[in-house]
N, C-alpha and C positions, 0 to 999 in steps of 0.2 A: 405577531404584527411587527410590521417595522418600525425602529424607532421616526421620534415625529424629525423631519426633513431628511428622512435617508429614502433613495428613491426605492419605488417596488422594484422587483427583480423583472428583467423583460427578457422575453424569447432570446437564444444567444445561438449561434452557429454549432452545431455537432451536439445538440441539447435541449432538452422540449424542458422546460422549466416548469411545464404543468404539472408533464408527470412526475418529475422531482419532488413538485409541492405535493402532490396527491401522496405520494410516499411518507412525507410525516409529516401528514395529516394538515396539512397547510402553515406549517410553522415557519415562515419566513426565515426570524432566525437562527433556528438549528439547519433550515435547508442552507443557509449563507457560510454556518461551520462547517458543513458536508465538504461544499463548492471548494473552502479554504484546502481543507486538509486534504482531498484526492490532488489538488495541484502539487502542495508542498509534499507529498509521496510518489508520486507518479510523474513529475515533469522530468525524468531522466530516466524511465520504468524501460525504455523502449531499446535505452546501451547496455543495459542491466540485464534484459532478455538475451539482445544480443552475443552479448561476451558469456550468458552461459550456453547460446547452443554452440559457439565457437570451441567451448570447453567440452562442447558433446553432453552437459549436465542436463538435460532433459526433463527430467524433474524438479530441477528450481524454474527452468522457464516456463512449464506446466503449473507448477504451484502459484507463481507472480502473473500468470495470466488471470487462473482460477480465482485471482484476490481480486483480483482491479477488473474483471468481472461482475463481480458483486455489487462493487463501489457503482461502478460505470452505471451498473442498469440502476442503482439506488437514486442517480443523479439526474437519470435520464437521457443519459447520452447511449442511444438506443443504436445508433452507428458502430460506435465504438466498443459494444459489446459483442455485436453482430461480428465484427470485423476478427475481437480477441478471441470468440468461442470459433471461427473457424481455422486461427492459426495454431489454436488448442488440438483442433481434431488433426490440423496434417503433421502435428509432431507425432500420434503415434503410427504415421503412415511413413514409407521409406522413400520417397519422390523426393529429391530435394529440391527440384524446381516449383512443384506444387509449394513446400513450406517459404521457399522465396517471396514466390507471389503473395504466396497469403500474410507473410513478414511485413513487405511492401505496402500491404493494403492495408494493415495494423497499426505502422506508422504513420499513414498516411491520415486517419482517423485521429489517432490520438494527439498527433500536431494538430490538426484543427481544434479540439476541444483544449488542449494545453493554450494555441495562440488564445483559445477565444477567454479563458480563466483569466488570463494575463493582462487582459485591457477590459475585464467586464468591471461592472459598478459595485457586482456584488461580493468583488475582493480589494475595493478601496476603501466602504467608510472607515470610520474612528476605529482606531485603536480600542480590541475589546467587544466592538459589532459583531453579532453572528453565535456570542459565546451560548453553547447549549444550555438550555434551563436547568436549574437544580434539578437533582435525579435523573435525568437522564443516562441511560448505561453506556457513554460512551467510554468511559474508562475501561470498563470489564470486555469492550471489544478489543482496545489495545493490549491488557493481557493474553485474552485468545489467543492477537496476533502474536506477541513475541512466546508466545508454550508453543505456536507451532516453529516459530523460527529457532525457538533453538532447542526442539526436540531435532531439527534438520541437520543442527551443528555436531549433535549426539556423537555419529558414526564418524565422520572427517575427525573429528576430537579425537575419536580412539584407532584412527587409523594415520592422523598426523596430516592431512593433508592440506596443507595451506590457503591453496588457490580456492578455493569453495569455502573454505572459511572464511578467507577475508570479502569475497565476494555478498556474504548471507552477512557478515556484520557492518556493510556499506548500507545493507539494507533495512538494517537494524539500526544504524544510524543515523539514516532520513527518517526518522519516526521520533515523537514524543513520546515519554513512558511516565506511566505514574514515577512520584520522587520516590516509592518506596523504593523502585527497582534499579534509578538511574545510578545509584553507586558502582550495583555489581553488575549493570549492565559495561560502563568503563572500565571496570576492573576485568573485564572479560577480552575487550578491545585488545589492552594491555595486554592480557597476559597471551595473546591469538599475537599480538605486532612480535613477540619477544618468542615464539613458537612455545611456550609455556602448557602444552597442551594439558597431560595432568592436570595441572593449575587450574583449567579453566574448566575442565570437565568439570572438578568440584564442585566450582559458581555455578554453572550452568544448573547442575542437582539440584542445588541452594534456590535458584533462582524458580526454577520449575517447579519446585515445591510451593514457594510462595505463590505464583500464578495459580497452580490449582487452589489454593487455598480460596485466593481469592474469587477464583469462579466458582467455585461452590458456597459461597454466600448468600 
């Protein structure tokens, strides 16, 4: 329930907030940290695809569809899923004008559901609204996510190559991460800005290590 004088969440452009609620299980709250946190990782998802089909990387822009995917239909932005899984399917196709269009119609989506996060109610109350209930497993999904981001850093790490790395750690640093991780998550940063790749390979182990650990909990 929402707290007392914070308004219910009401229908918003590019987002059925029903099915949102349906999804967990009618919890206002945790539905309002969802809302937060696809904005604060996604409102810039769209240059980020972009700059990697420019790079030809194909599989981060596959992979970052595939994520925000998930989210999208979790939120009920039922458009914006529709829109991602078809520019998912003309990346493995060779048309580039197909992936254009279907580019086109991705961001076209996902600015409506980013404008409408921007001005809704349900990313203004108080400081601290929204926060998921004890136990809930939202941390152990941000582990997931950073095991697969830098199981991705893996290969560029041993083959040196910059431009995808620092791209995968732009992306890695729109995200929160449990405190266990934030040190050698920076220390990774570092030592990727200074081309320190050895270096970093080793945290990345360290790092990945601890993520399994913690998903098998």
């Amino acid at each position: 329930h929402a707290p007392p004088g914070d308004p219910v969440i009401e229908e918003m452009p590019g987002i059925s907030v029903a099915g949102g609620l349906a999804r967990v299980g009618g919890n206002e709250a945790l539905y309002r940290s969802l809302l937060k946190k696809f904005y604060q990782e996604n409102k810039a998802i769209a240059a980020r695809i972009k700059d990697a089909l420019k790079d030809r990387d194909r599989q981060s822009a596959r992979r970052m569809l595939h994520t925000l995917k998930g989210v999208a239909g979790n939120i009920g932005a039922a458009a914006l899923y529709e829109a991602g899984a078809a520019l998912e399917s003309a990346l493995d196709g060779a048309d580039p004008a197909e992936t254009a269009e279907r580019l086109s119609r991705f961001e076209s989506a996902l600015g409506t559901v980013i404008c409408t996060l921007e001005t809704a109610a349900a990313l203004t109350g108080p400081e601290g609204d929204g926060a998921p209930p004890d136990g809930m497993p939202l941390a152990a999904g941000d582990m997931a996510a950073l095991r697969g981001l830098l199981l991705e850093m893996r290969p560029h790490l041993l083959k040196g190559k910059p431009i995808p790395l620092k791209r995968i750690m732009a992306e890695i640093n729109t995200r929160t991460w449990p405190d266990a991780v934030n040190s050698g998550v920076a220390t990774i940063g570092r030592l990727v800005d200074k081309y320190r790749f050895r270096e970093a390979a080793a945290v990345v182990e360290r790092l990945l290590a601890s993520a399994e650990a913690e998903s098998s909990r």
